[in-house]
N, C-alpha and C positions, 0 to 999 in steps of 0.2 A: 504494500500500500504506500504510495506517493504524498507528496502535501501540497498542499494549497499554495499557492505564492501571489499578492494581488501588485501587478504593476503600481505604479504612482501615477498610471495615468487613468486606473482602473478605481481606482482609491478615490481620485477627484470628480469622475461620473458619478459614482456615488455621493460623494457630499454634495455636488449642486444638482442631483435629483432631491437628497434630502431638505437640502434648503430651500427648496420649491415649495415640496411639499410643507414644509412646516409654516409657510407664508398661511395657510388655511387650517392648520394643525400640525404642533410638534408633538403630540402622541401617535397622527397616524404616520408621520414619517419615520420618529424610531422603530413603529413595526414595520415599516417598508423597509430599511436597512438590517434589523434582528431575522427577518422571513427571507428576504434575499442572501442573504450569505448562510441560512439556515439551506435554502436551495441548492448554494454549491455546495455543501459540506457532502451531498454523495456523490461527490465527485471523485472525491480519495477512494472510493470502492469501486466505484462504475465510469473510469474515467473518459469512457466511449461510447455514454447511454445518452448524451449528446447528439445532436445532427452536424454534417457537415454543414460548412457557410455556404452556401452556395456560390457566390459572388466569387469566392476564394478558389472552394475543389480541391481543396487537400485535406488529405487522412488526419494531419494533425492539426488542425483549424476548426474547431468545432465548438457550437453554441448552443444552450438551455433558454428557455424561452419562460419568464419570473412574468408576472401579469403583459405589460404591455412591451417587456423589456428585454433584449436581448441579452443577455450574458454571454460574451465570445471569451473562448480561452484557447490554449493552445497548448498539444501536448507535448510534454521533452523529458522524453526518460521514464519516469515514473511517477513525475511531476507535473501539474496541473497551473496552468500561467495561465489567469485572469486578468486578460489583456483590454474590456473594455466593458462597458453597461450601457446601451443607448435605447432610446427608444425607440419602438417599432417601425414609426413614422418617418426616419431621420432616416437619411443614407449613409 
């Protein structure tokens, strides 16, 4: 089993989705950040239960879909690289 590792630029999607969200509610945005990284945590078991990206097409490029939100990571080794969080609508 591999570990998690969250880019710095995966870390900052996250806080300025959180800080969106908390413009209307800073309770439900700390659930949105606790249920989101509660989502990749099966990642360290299931590091391929992921889709490929499409746009990408590679084996190791692959993304879980958190409500409206893409989570892409990318796999290396036996490591799991959380390389971004955007939302669906966003290219």
């Amino acid at each position: 089993m591999g570990k998690i590792v969250w880019s710095p630029s995966a870390l900052n999607d996250v806080d300025s989705i959180a800080e969106f969200i908390a413009k209307d509610s800073v309770h439900r945005a700390s659930l949105f950040a606790l249920h989101l990284i509660e989502a990749v945590e099966r990642l360290k078991v299931f590091p391929n239960s992921g889709r490929i990206i499409p746009e990408i097409n590679d084996q190791s490029c692959r993304e879980i879909i958190y409500g409206s939100y893409r989570i892409m990571y990318q796999l290396e080794n036996d490591d799991v690289r959380i390389t971004g969080v955007i939302h669906s609508s966003r290219n």
